[in-house]
C-alpha positions in Angstrom: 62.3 73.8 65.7 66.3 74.3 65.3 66.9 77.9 66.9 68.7 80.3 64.4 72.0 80.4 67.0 71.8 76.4 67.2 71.7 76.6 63.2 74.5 78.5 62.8 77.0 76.4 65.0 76.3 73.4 63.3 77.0 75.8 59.8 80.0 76.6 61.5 81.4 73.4 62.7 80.4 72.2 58.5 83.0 74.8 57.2 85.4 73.8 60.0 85.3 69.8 58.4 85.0 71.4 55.2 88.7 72.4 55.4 90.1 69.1 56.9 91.9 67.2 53.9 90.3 64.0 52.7 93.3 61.9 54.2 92.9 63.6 57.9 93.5 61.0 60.5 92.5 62.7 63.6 95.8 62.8 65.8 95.7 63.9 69.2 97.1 67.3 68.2 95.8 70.3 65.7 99.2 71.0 65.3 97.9 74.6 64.0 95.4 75.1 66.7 98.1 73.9 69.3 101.4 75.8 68.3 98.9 79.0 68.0 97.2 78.1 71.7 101.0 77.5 73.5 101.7 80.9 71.5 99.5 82.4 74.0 101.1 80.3 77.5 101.9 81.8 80.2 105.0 83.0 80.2 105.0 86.3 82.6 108.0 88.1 80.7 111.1 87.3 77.9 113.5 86.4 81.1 110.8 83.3 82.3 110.6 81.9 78.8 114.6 82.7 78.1 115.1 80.9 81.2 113.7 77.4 79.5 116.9 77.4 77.7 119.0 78.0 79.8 118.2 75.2 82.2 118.5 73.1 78.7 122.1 74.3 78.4 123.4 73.6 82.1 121.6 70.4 81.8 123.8 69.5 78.6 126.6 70.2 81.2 127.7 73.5 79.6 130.0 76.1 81.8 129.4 78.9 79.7 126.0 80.2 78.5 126.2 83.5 76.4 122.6 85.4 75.6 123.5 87.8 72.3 121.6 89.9 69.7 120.8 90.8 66.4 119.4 94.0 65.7 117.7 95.6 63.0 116.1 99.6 62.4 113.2 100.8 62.6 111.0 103.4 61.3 113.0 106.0 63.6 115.9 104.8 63.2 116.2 103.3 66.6 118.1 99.8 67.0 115.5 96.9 67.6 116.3 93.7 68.1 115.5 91.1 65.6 116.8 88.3 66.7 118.1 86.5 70.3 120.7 84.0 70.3 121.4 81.4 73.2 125.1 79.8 72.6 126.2 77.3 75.4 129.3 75.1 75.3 127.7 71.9 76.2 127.6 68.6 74.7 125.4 69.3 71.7 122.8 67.4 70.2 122.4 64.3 67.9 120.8 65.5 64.4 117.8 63.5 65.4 117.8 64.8 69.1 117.7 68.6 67.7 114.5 67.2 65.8 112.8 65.5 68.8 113.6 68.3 71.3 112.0 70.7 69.1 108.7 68.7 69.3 107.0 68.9 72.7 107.8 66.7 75.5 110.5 65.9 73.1 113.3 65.7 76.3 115.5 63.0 77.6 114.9 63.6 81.3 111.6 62.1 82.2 112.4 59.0 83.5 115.1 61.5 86.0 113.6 63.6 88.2 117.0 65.4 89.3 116.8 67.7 86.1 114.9 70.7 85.8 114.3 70.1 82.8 112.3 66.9 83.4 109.6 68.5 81.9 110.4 68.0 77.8 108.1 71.1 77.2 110.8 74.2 77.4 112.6 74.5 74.3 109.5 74.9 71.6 107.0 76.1 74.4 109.0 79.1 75.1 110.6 79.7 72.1 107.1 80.4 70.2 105.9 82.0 73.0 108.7 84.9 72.1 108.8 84.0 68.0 107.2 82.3 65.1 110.5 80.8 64.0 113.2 78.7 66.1 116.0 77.5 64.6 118.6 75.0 66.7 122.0 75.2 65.3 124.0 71.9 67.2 127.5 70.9 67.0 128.6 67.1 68.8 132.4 66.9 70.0 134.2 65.4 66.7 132.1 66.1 64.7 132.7 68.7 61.7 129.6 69.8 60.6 126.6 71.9 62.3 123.0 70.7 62.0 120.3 73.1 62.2 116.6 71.6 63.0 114.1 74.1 62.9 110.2 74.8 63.9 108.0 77.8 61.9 105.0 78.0 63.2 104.3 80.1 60.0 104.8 76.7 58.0 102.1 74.9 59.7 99.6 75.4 57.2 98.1 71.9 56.8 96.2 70.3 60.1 97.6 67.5 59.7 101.2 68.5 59.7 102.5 67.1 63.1 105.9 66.5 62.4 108.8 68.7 62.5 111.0 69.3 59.1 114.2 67.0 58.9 117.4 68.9 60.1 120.2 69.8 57.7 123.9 71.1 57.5 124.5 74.9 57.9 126.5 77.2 59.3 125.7 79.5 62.0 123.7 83.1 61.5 126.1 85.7 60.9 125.7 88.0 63.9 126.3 84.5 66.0 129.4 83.8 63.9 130.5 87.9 64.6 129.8 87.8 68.4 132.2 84.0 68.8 134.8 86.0 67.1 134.4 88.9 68.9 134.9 87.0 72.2 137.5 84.9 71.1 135.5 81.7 71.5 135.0 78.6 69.2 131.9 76.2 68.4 133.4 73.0 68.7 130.7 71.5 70.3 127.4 72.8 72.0 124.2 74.3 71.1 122.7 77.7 69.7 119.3 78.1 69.9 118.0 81.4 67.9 114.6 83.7 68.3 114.2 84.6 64.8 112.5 88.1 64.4 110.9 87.7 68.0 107.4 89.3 68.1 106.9 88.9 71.8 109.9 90.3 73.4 109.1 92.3 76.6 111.6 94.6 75.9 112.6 95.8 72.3 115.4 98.0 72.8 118.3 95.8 73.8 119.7 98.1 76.3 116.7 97.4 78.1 116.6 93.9 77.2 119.7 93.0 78.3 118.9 95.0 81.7 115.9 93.1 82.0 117.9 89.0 81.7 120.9 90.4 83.7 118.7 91.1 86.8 116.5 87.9 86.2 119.4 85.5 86.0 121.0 86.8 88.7 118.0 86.1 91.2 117.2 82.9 89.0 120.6 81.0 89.0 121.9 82.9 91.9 122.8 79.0 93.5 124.0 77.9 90.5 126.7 80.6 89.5 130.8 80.8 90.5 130.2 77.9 93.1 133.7 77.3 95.1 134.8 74.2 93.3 135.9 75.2 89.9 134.8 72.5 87.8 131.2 73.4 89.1 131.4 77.0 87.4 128.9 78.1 85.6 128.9 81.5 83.7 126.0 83.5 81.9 126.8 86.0 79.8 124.2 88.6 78.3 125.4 91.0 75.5 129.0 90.4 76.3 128.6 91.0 80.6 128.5 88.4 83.2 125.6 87.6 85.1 126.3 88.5 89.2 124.5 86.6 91.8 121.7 88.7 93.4 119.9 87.4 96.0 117.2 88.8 96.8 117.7 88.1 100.9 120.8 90.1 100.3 122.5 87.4 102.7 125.4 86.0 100.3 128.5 88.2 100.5 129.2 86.9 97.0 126.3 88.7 95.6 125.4 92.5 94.2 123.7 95.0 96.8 125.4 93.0 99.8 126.9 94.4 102.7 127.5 93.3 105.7 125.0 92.8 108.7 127.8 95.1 111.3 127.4 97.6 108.5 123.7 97.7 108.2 122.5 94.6 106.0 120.9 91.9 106.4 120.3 89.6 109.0 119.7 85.9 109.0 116.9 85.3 111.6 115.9 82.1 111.1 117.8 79.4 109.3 116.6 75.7 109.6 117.2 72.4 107.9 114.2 70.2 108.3 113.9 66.2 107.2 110.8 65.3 106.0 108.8 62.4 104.5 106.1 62.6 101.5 104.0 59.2 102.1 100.2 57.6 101.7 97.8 57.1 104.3 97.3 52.9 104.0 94.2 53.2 105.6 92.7 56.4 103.5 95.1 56.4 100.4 95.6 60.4 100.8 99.1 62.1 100.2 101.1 63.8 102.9 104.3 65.3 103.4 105.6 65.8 107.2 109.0 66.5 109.5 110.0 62.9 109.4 111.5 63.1 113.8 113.3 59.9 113.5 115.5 58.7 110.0 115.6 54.9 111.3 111.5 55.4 110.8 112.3 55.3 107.3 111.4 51.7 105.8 112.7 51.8 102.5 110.8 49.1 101.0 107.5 50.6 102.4 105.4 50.7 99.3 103.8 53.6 100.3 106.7 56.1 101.2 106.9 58.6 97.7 110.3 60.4 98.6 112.4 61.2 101.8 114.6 64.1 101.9 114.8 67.5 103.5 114.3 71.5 103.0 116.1 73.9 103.7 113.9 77.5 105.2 115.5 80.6 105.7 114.0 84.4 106.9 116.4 87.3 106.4 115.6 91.0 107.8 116.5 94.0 106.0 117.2 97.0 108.4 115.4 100.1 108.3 117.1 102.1 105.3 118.5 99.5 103.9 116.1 98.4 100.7 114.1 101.5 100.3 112.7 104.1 97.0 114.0 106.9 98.4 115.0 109.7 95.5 118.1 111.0 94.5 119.7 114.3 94.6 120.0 113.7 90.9 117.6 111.7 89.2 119.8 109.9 86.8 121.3 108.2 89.7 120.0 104.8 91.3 121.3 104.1 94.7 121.9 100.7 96.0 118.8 101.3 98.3 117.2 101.5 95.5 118.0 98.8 93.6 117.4 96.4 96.6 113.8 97.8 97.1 113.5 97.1 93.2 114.4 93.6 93.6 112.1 92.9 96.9 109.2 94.7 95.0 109.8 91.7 92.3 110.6 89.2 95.2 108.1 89.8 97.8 107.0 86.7 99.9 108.9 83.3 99.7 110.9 82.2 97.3 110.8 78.9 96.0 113.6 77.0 95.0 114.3 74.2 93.1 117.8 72.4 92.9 119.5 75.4 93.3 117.3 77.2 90.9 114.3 79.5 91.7 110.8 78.9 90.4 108.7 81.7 91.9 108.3 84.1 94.5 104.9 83.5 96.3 102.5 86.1 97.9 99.6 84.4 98.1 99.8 82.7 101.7 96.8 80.5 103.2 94.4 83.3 105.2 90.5 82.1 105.0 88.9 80.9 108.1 88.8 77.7 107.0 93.0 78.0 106.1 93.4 78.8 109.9 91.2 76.7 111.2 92.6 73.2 109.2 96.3 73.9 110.8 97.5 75.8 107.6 99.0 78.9 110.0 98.1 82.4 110.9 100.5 84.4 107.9 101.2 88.3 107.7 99.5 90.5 105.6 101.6 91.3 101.9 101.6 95.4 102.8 103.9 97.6 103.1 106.5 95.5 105.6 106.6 92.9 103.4 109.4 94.3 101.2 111.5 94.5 104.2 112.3 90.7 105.0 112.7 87.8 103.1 112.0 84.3 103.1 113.4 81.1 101.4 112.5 77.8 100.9 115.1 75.4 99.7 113.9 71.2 98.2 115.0 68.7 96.0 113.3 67.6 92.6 111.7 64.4 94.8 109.2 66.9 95.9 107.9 68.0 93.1 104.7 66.5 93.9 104.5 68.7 97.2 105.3 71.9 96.0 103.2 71.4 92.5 105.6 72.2 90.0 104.3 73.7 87.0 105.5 72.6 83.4 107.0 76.2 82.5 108.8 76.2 85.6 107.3 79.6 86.9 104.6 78.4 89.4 104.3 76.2 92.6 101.3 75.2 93.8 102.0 73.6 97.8 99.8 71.5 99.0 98.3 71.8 102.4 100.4 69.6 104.5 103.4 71.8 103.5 101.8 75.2 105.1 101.2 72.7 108.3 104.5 72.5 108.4 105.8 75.7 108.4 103.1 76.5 111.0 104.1 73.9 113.3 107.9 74.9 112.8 107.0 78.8 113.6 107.9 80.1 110.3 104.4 81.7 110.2 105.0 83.6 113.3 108.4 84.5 112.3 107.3 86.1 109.3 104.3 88.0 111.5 107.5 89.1 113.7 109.3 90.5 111.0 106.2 92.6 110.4 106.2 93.6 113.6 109.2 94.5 114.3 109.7 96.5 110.8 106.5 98.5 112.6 108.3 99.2 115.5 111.5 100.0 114.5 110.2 102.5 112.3 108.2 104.2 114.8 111.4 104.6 116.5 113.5 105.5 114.1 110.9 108.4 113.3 110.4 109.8 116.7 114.3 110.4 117.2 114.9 111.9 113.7 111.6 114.0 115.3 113.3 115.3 118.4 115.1 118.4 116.1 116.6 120.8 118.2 117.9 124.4 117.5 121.6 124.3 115.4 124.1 125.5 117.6 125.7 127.2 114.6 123.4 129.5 111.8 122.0 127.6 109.2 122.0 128.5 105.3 118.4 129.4 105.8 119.0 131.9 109.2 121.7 133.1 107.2 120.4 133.8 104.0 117.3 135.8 106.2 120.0 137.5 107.5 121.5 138.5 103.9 118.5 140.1 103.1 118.7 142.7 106.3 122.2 143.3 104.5 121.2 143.8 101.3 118.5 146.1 102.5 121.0 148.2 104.3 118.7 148.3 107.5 116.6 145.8 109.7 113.0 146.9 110.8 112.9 146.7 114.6 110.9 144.5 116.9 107.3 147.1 117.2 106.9 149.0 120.4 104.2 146.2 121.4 106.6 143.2 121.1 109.3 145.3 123.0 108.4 144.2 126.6 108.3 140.5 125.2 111.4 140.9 123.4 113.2 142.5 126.8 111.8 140.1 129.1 112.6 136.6 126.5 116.2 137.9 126.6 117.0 138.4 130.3 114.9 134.7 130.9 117.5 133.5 128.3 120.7 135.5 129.8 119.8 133.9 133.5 119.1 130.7 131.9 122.7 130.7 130.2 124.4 131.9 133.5 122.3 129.1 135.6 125.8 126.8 136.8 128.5 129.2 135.0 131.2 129.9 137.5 134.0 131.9 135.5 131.7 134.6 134.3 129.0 137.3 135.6 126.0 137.6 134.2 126.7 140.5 133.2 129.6 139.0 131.0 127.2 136.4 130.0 124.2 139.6 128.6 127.3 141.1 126.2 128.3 137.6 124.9 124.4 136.8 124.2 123.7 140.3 122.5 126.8 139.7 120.5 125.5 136.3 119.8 122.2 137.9 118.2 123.8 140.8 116.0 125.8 137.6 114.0 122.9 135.5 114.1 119.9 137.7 114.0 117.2 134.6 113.2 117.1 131.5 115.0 115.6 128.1 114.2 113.9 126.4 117.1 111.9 123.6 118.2 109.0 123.1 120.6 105.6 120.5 121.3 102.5 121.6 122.0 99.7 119.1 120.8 97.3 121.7 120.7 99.8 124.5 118.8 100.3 126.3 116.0 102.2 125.5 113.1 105.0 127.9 114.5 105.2 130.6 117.5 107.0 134.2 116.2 109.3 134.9 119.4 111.0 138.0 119.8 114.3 137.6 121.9 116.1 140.8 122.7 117.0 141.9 119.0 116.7 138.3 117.5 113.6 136.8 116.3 113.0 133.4 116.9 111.0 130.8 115.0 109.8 128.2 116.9 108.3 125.3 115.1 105.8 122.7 116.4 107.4 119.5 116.7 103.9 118.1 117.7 101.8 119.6 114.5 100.5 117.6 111.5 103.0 119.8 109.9 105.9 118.8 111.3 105.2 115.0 111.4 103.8 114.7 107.8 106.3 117.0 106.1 108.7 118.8 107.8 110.5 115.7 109.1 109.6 113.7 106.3 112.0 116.5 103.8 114.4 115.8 106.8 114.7 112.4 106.6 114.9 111.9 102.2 117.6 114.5 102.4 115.4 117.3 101.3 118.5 119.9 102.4 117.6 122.7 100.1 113.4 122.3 100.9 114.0 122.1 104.2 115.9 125.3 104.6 113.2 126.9 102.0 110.8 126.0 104.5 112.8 127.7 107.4 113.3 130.9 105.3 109.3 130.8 104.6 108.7 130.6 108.0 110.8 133.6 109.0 109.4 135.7 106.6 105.9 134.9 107.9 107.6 135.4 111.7 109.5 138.3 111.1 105.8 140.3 109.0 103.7 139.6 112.3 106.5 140.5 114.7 106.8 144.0 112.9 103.0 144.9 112.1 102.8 148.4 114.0 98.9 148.1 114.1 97.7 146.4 117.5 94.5 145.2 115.7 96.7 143.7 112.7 98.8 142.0 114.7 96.3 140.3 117.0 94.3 139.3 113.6 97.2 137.8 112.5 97.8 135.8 115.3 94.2 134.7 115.7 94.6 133.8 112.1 97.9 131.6 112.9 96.6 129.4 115.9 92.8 129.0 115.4 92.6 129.5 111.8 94.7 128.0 109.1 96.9 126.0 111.8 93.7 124.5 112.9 92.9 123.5 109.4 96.1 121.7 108.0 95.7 119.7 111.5 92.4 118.4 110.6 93.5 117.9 107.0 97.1 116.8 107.3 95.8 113.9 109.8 92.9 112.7 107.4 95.2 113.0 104.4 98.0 110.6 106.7 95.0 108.5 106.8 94.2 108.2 102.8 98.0 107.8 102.2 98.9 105.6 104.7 100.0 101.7 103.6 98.4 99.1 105.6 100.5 97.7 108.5 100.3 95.3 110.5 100.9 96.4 114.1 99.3 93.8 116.3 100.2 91.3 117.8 99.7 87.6 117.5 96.8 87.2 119.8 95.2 90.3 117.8 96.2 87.9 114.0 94.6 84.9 115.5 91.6 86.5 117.1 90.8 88.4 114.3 90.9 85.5 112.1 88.7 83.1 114.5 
């Protein structure tokens, strides 16, 4: 007996047939089905798929690519944009060639693997990944009309429709006509291909839109823009501004965010050039792809060598400071730091690049047991460090094979034997160094910026404590029971100043000190004591002194750390907190209070934020890498 689910498919798949026409000859496509399905590809953003035609436009040999848009209102009368306009200066089509390259694998460059556009799948794949309609305006040198070839997926309504509409004469869309005016350029050859009403755009303000291709061309194409030799020039241009290199290992001096390595940028750590070889096994048939150690080992005519060539792998550091999200004293503004920690968050791992042009940016790095174990190399862990150096890898289109090239151009997929070779070349180890080192240098950085000492001048927040006694007209007096303290602090201090002075006595030395501490009643000072307090009240003479625990939770977890984002004002807020809390314990006339207070202070409440401060470090705290390599490779056998 037929099961009610079984039943139902088979009723299903009738209705499907139902709807074929009578004359349906069963191509290899559903052109409906299809253009709906490569709707849904995998383009990660607008800036992936927009890149698809501009790789078509430097392939037609154009030296000027300009991205503009249309834009319409909305309901809120906020500009959107409606359509998206790619205008390049190149050769221009053939009225039958706008047709074909519309279709999919409709290119020219198949048969020539030194194009990145090889692939014949980048002008329709990602243009209805972003829209329902492309149109293809095209303009041949000589020639004095413009054809337009179009594809609406809208249009495919029959399933057997697998052709694309005939091109005709027309002139280009209006806002394109407007912006070639505005910029002083002509048509008289080249190609515009147009997003009409996009429905997929990442981005639908174009403020942000533009934002968003300016930054991704300039990591993209950052090897293909103002080369030295003139002729070689080739400009993209979104919304009317140029495209500036960016590269994201901050190591050309050409691009944005650079600055020099004697002026805290960037260094190049590891720079290589390595030949290599791609060939089959005779004896097993597999694929490989090694350092080829000899060229004269190449035998051209060997029927099993695949390609012969080189790569290029480079490891940049970034300094301490130097790409980081550190806030702003005013939050509309974006520092340099934090633009370059913007770009490393996008970029983090190696970059991949193909003829001068950059597929992706991989993170995922061989680490199973099995990985290790084959000869694949012993890689870092992606945490924190990671968006502190950079790494490269540079090959020709003859290695496609090896590094798996995806048709959308966004993915690589290595084979094994290339990992092998990075591992044999050090590359993983250099890359676990980087880590390391990043560790570190940070835990040095952070124990000097921790060794605060007192100002030798007042500071805004002694100061403004002082202000107070001012304003009150008077200034409550260290308490009978602090006196003896007080006294004997200040003539420790009055020796200690006179220790190795030759020109005065001590007694000139006691006046200059008690003059000291009538224009600088509070002092800010700094001690370690592991097992402390937050702070230690200390009376001195007539001045009260704040000592704070450079050894606390306290200090570690957030004193320094308003120190070292520039927290000025929070950081004297805190001082000024402090010597109010000080100054209240120092001048409680009740014994009892006062030795409450205290108890309160050091086994209470200081006790507390050390056991909470530390597990809190602990929850917060990004995972680092801070062994070495025999700790990586024993903890991966």
């Amino acid at each position: 007996m037929v099961s009610d689910r079984l039943l139902s498919e088979i009723e299903r798949q009738e209705k499907y047939l139902a709807l074929l026409p009578k004359n349906f000859t069963f191509p290899l496509f559903n052109s409906q089905q299809a253009l709906e399905s490569q709707r849904r590809n995998g383009y990660r953003d607008t800036a992936s798929a927009a890149r698809e035609i501009v790789d078509n436009a430097m392939e037609a040999g154009a030296k000027r690519i300009d991205v503009v848009f249309d834009y319409n209102k909305s309901i809120k009368g906020k500009a959107l944009v409606s359509s998206v306009a790619f205008i390049d200066d190149g050769s221009g089509m053939l009225p039958q060639m706008a047709r074909y390259a519309l279709s999919l694998g409709g290119g020219t460059h198949f048969d020539d693997p030194n194009f990145i556009g090889k692939f014949g799948f980048g002008l329709p794949n990602a243009s209805i990944n972003q829209t329902r309609r492309v149109e293809v305006y095209t303009r041949t040198s000589g020639k004095e009309k413009i054809t337009m070839a179009a594809l609406d997926v809208n249009r495919v309504k029959e399933f057997d429709q697998t052709t694309v509409e005939e091109p005709i004469h027309a002139e280009l869309p209006e806002f394109v006509t407007k912006y070639l005016k505005q910029q002083k350029l002509k048509f008289d050859r080249g190609t515009v291909v147009v997003w009409v009403e996009p429905d997929r755009l990442t981005y639908k303000t174009g403020a942000i839109l533009k934002e968003h291709l300016l930054d991704d061309f300039g990591v993209t194409y950052r090897n293909l823009l103002k080369k030295d030799s003139p002729p070689d020039n080739v400009r993209l241009i979104v919304e009317g501004s140029e495209v500036e290199i960016v590269d994201p290992l901050f190591l050309d001096a050409r691009g944005r965010y650079y600055l020099a390595e004697d002026q805290g940028g960037a260094s190049l750590r590891t720079d290589r050039t390595i030949p290599v070889k791609y060939f089959r096994d005779p004896d097993t048939g597999v694929l490989h792809f090694q350092r080829m150690e000899d060229v004269k080992e190449i035998d051209k005519e060997d029927p099993d060598l695949v390609a012969v060539g080189s790569i290029q792998l480079r490891v940049a550091r970034l300094p301490v400071g130097f790409a980081e999200y550190k806030k702003h004293r005013s939050q509309q503004q974006t520092t340099d730091a934090n633009r370059r920690f913007e770009i490393r968050q996008s970029r983090r791992g190696i970059s991949f690049v193909r003829a001068g042009r950059e597929i992706e940016t991989v993170d995922a790095f061989p680490r199973s047991r099995r990985d290790i174990s084959s000869g694949l190399g012993v890689y870092p862990l992606l945490q924190a460090h990671a968006y502190h150096w950079g790494a490269e890898v540079k090959f020709g289109p003859e290695f496609d094979e090896v590094f798996g090239i995806t048709n959308d151009k966004q993915r690589v997929r290595p084979i094994e034997d290339f990992w092998r070779l990075l591992h044999s070349e050090g590359i993983d180890k250099a890359l676990r160094d980087e880590n390391l080192w990043q560790t570190k240098e940070r835990a040095r950085i952070k124990k000097e910026r921790g060794a605060a000492v007192a100002s030798p001048e007042p500071t805004l927040a002694e100061q403004a404590a002082a202000a107070v006694d001012t304003v009150v007209g008077k200034r409550t007096p260290v308490r009978e029971h602090a006196r003896a303290q007080a006294q004997a602090e200040f003539e420790a201090e009055v020796k200690r100043r006179a220790t190795g002075v030759t020109d005065k006595t001590i007694d000139e030395v006691r006046k200059a000190f008690e003059k000291e501490q009538k224009q600088r009643p509070y002092l800010i000072d700094f001690f370690d004591d592991a097992a402390g307090a937050i702070y230690e009240p200390r009376p001195v003479g007539d001045q009260i002194v704040v000592c704070i625990n450079r050894a606390h939770p306290f200090y570690e977890h957030l004193y320094s750390e308003v120190q070292q984002l520039g927290g000025t004002r929070a950081k004297h807020s805190f001082d000024v907190f402090l010597i109010a809390l000080a100054k209240a314990e120092l001048e409680m006339e009740d014994e009892t209070a006062k030795l409450w207070f205290e108890e309160q202070r050091k086994n209470v409440w200081s006790g507390f934020l050390t056991k909470a401060l530390r597990i809190l470090a602990q929850m917060t705290e990004p995972l680092e890498e801070e062994e070495g390599d025999d700790a990586h490779v024993s903890a991966a056998a």
